[in-house]
N, C-alpha and C positions, 0 to 999 in steps of 0.2 A: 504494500500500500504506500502511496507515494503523501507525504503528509506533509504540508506545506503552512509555513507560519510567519510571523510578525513582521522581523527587521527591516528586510529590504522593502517592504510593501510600506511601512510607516517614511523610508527618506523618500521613496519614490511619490507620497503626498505629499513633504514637504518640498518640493523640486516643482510639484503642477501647484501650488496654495493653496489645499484645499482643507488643508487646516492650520492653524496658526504655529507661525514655523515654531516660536521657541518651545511650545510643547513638544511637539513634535521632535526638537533635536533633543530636548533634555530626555523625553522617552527613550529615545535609542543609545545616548552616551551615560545616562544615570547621572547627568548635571543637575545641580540644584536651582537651575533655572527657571522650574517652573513649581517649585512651591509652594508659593502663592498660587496656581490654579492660572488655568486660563477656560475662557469661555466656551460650554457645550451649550448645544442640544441637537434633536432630531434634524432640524431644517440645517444646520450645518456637516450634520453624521449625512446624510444623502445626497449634500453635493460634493460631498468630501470622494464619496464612491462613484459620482456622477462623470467627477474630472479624473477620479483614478483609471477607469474604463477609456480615457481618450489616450492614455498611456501604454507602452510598451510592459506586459508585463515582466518582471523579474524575478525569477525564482531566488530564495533567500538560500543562504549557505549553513553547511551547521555548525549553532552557534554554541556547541558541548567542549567547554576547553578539553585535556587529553587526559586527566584524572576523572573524566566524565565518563569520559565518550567507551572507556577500557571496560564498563561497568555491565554487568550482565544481569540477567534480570532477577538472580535473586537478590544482587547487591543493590538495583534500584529499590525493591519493597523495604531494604533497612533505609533507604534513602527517603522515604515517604513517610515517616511517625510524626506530621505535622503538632506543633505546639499548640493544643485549642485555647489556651493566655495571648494568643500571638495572632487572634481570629480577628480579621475584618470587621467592627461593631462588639468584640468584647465587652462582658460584662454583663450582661441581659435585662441592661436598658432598653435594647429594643430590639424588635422583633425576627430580625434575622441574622445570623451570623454567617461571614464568607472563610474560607478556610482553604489555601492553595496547593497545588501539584508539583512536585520538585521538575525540572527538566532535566531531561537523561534516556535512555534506553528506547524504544522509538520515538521518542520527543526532542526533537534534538533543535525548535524554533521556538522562541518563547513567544507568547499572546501576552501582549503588552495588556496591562491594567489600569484601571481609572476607577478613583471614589467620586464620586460629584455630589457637589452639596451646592442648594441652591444655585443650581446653576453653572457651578465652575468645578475643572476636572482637573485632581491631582493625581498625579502616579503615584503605584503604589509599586514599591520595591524591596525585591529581595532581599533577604540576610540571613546567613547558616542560622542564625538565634532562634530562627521562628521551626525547626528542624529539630528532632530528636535524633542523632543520627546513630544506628546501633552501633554494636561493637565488630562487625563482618565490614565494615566500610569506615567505621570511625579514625582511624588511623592513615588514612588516606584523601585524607578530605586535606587540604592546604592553611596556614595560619591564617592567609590574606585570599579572601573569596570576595571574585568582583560580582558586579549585581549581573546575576544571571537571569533574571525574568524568571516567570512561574510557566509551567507547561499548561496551565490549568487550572480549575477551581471548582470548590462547593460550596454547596448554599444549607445551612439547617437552617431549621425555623423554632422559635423558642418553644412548641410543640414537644420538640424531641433535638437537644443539645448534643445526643450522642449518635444518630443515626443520620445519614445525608438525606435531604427532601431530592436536590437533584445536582446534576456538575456537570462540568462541560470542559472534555480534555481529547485533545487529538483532532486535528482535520476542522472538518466543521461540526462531531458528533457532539451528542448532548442526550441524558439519560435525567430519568425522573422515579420513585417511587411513588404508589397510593400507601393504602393504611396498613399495606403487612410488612413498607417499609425493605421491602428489596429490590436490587436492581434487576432486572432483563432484559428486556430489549430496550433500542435505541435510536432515536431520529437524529436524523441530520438537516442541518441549513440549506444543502442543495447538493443533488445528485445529477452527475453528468455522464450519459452514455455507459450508463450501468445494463450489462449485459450485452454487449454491443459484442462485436469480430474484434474491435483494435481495447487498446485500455482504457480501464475507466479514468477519467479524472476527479481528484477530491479536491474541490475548495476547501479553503481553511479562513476559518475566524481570526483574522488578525491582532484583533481588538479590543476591548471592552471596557464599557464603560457601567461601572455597577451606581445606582442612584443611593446613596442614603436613605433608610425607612424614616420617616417618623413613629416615634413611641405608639400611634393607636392607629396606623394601618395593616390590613390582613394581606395585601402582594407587595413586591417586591420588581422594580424595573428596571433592567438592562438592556444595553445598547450593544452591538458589535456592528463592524466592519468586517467583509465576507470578500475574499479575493482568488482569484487564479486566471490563467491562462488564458480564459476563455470568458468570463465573466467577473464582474462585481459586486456586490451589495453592499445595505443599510438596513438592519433587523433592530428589531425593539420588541423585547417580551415584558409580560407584566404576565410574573407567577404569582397563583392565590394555593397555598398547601390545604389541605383536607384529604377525605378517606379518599378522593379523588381530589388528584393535582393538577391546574385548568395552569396552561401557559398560553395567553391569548399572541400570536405572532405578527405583526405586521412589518412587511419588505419591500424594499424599493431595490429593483434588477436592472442592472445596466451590460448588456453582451459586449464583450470585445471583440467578437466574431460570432457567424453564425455557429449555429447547436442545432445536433441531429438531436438527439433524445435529450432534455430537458426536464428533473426531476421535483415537482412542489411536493412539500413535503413530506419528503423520505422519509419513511423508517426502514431499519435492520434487524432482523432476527436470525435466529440460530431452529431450524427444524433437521434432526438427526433420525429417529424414528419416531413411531405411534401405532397404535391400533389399526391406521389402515396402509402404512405404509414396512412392512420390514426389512427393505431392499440390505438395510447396514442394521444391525440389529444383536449384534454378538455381545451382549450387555444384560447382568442381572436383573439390570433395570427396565421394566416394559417400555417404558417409554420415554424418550429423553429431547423434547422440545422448548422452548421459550415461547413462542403462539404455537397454535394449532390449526388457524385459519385466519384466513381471509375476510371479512367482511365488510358488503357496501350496502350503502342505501341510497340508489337513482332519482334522479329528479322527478322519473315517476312512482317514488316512493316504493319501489318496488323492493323488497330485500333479498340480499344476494349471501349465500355459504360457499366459498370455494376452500374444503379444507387442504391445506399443505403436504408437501412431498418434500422426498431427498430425491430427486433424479437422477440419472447415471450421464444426463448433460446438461447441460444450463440450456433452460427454459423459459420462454418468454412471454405472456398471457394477456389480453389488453382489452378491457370491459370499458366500450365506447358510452359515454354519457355526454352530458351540457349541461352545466352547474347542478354538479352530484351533491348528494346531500351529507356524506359522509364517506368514510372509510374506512379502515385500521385492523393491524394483524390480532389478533385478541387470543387469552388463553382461556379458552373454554371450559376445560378440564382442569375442576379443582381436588380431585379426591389423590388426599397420599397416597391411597393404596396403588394408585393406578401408574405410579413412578416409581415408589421404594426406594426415592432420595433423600436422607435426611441432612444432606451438606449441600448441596444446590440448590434446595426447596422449588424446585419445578413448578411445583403445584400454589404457589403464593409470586410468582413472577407476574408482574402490572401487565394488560392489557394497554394498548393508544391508540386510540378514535381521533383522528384528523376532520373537523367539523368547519367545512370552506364558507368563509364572509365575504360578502360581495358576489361580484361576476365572475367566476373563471371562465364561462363560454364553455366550447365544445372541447374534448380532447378524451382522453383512458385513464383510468385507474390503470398501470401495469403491475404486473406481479413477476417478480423474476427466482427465480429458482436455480440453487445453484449445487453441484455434488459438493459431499461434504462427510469426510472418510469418520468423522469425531465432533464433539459438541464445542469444542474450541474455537471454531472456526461457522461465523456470522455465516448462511447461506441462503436468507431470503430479504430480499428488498422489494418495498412497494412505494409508491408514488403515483402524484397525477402529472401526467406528461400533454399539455396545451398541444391542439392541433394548429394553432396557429404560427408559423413560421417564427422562432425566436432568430433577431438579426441585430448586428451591431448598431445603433446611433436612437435605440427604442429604450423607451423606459418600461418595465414591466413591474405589475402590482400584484402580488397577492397577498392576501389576509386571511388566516384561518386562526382555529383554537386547537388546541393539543388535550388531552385528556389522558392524565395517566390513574390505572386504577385496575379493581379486580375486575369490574362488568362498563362498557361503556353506557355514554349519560342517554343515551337513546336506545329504547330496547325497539323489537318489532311486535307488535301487535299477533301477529301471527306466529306458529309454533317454531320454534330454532331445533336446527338440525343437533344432536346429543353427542353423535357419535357417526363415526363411517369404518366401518371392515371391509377387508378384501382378503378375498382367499378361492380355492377351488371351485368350481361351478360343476355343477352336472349333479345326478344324486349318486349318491354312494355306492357303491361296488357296480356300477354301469361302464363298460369300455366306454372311452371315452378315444373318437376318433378325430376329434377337431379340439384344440386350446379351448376352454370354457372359461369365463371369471366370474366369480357372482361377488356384485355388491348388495352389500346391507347399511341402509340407514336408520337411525332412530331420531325420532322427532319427541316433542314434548311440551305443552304450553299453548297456549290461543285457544280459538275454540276447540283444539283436539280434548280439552280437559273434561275427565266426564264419560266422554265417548266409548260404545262398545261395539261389540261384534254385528250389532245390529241396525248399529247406521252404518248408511253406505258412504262409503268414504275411495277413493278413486286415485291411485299413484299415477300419473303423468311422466311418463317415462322418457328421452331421446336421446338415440343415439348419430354424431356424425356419419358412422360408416358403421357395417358390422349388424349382428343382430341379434334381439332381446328376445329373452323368453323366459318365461314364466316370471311373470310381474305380479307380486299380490302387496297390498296394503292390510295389515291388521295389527289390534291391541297384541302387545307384547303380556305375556301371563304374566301375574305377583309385580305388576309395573305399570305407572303412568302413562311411557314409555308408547307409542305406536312405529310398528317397523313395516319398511318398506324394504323389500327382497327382488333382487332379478338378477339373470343369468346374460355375461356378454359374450356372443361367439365373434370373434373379427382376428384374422389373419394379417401377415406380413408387418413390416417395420413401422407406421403410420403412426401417429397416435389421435386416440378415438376422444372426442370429446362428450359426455355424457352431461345429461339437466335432468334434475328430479323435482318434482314438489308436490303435494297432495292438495284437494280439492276435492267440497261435494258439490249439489246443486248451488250454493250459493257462491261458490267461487272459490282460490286460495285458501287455501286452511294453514302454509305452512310457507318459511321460506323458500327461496329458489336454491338447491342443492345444485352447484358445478363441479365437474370430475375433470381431471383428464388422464386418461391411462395409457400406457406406451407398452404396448404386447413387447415381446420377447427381446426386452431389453437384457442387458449380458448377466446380470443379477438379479432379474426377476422370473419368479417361474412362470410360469404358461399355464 
């Protein structure tokens, strides 16, 4: 991952004025030049990145002196025991405390910092003091440490002084808990040509400027600067903590060149296996995901399930809408039993519902899927990619909310998909002279509650290619539970795209269930 950060993107502002030089140089040299503060706010942060984009960009160099850079990564986690006495708003006067990232080990550009009080923005800088450094590293740290910048930061809220609300370290990500308080998956500022044939590119957060709370407000507002090769920006979050954590986003986009794929707000997650996927599966653990699916809600309020896979290739998915009403990878499955992890807690990992403000116009939800041998390794990303041509000399807007948490703030009226299997098709002890798959879904919720063997209730089956049989819809025994069963027969290398939902006479009983399955891929059976 190529992770790009601060220095050279802060002279290359001060060179166009788009921010007031002495900040500017005193950030990059650790003068005490600007002490005193010099003047922020928004209408200056978006033309700061307005004139950045008329610029040549420049990739920064690493800024890890050679006692750094030698550091592996378990000598970075003794390098990380930040001082909480040493915490941005110490003291619990007021409502949030900032807490920072050492630079080192893939962080090798620092993201310059900013406190703003009324209005005017001081750097905040480094010193070994604010560092607990162990004893695996302590002896190698130098008497005289210049101001290295921070790789990063978190945020607690007086809620909970000892667990992160959310932080933002690396590229342009940025991660949030709700009320069980851990982390899992994770969005980004902007995603470019993710999934693509050439590399992806990561913009990285240059920047930031964190606002001082007042003692009796519930959010918290910051600022960043968004740069790379091919674009720029100006973001302003205002986080509000709760059992769900709302980060409201507003962006101003400036391209330095055209963009094939164009990501609004990305997230990442990690999907390794589950109940309908076992392609990698060699693990005591049944199941070992951070979401489990997919989910959108269209501008014709339609509700959408596509749940997740590990692929054997990277896969690209792209659910056409015009100003969608939602989105977000979600973890549906909250039962421990159903993971058997008590050190990664699988099963208490936040869902994030992306809820779009304003116009976005026409363009996809894409979904990208990517193989993934282990749970270490991020392999799903989703965002809305605009159909409309992004091209250098345009300003582009979007505005949405982020929500992180166990259930997103919008359920669907109608029943949610529970669960999806896959496994053998045909009946039991029957040769079987053609590949069969049979999928099983269980639904739960809307008006199915209630419901028995005696209403007629109707599974809505499709397949792209290939062919179904034996489709039946019925109550699941000793369960709320209604499950819907059919058999795919479809040959050769293709993959088949599948939609399920159930319906009586009066219409939709239940979400839209999307599949996609890839016969005789080299680790999947047949």
């Amino acid at each position: 991952m190529k992770r790009r950060e601060l220095l050279t993107g802060l002279l290359g502002l001060a060179a166009c004025g788009a921010l007031p030089m002495p900040l500017v140089h005193a950030a990059a040299t650790g003068s005490s030049a600007a002490t005193d503060g010099q003047p922020f706010s928004r209408g200056q942060l978006r033309e700061a990145a307005q004139r950045l984009a008329q610029e040549p960009y420049v990739a920064p160099g690493d800024a890890r002196p050679a006692w750094l850079a030698t550091m592996d990564y378990d000598d970075y986690q003794a390098l990380n025991n930040f001082r909480k006495d040493h915490s941005l708003w110490a003291g619990g006067q007021l409502p949030f405390q900032a807490r920072f990232f050492h630079l080192g080990l893939y962080f090798h550009h620092p993201a310059h910092l900013y406190e703003v009080i009324d209005g005017m923005a001081r750097p905040l800088h480094f010193s070994p003091e604010m560092f607990i450094y162990g004893p695996r590293v302590r002896d190698r740290i130098p008497e005289q440490v210049d101001d290295l910048g921070f790789a990063g930061f978190r945020v607690n809220s007086r809620a909970d002084w000892d667990r992160d609300m959310f932080s933002f370290l690396g590229a342009s990500y940025f991660r949030a808990v709700g009320a069980s308080k851990q982390y899992g998956l994770s969005a980004r500022g902007l995603a470019i040509d993710t999934g693509m044939a050439r590399p992806e590119e990561f913009p990285a957060f240059r920047s930031f400027w964190l606002e001082r709370p007042a003692p009796d407000v519930s959010a918290l507002t910051l600022h960043a600067l968004l740069d790379s090769p091919s674009i720029t920006g100006a973001y302003t979050f205002v986080v509000t903590p709760g059992d769900v954590t709302v980060m409201q986003v507003e962006t101003h986009l400036f391209p330095r060149k055209a963009i094939e794929r164009l990501g609004i707000a990305p997230m990442t997650s990690m999907f390794q296996h589950g109940e309908n996927d076992r392609r990698v599966a060699d693990d005591f653990r049944p199941e070992i995901h951070d979401s489990d699916g997919l989910a959108l809600r269209t501008h014709a309020d339609e509700w959408i399930w596509r749940p997740l896979l590990n692929p054997h290739y990277i896969r690209v998915n792209s659910f056409l809408d015009e100003n969608p009403r939602g989105f977000g990878l979600l973890q549906r499955d909250r039962d421990f039993l159903h993971y058997q992890d008590d050190v990664a807690f699988y099963h208490k990992r936040p869902s994030l519902w992306a809820e779009p403000l304003g116009d976005w116009g026409r363009g996809a939800v894409q979904l990208v899927e990517i193989p993934t041998p282990d749970e270490t390794f991020d392999n799903i990303v989703a965002f809305w990619n605009p159909a409309e041509p992004v091209l250098p000399g345009r300003e582009l807007r979007f505005n949405y909310k982020l929500y992180w948490g166990a259930q997103p703030p919008f359920q669907p009226t109608v029943a949610q998909v529970i669960a999806t299997r896959v496994g053998v098709g045909g009946m039991p002890g029957q040769k079987k002279t053609v590949p069969i798959r049979k999928f099983v879904i269980d639904f739960a919720g809307g008006r199915l509650d209630g419901r028995n063997r005696e209403t007629k209730i109707e599974a809505v089956v499709s397949a792209s290619r290939g062919e179904l049989r034996d489709i039946v819809a019925r109550p699941l025994a000793e369960s709320a539970l209604w499950r819907c069963h059919f058999d795919l027969v479809a040959s050769g290398n293709e993959p088949v795209d599948l939609r399920c939902y159930l319906r009586d006479a009066e219409g939709a009983l239940s979400e839209t269930w999307l599949y996609q399955w890839s016969p005789l891929s080299p680790l999947s059976p047949v």
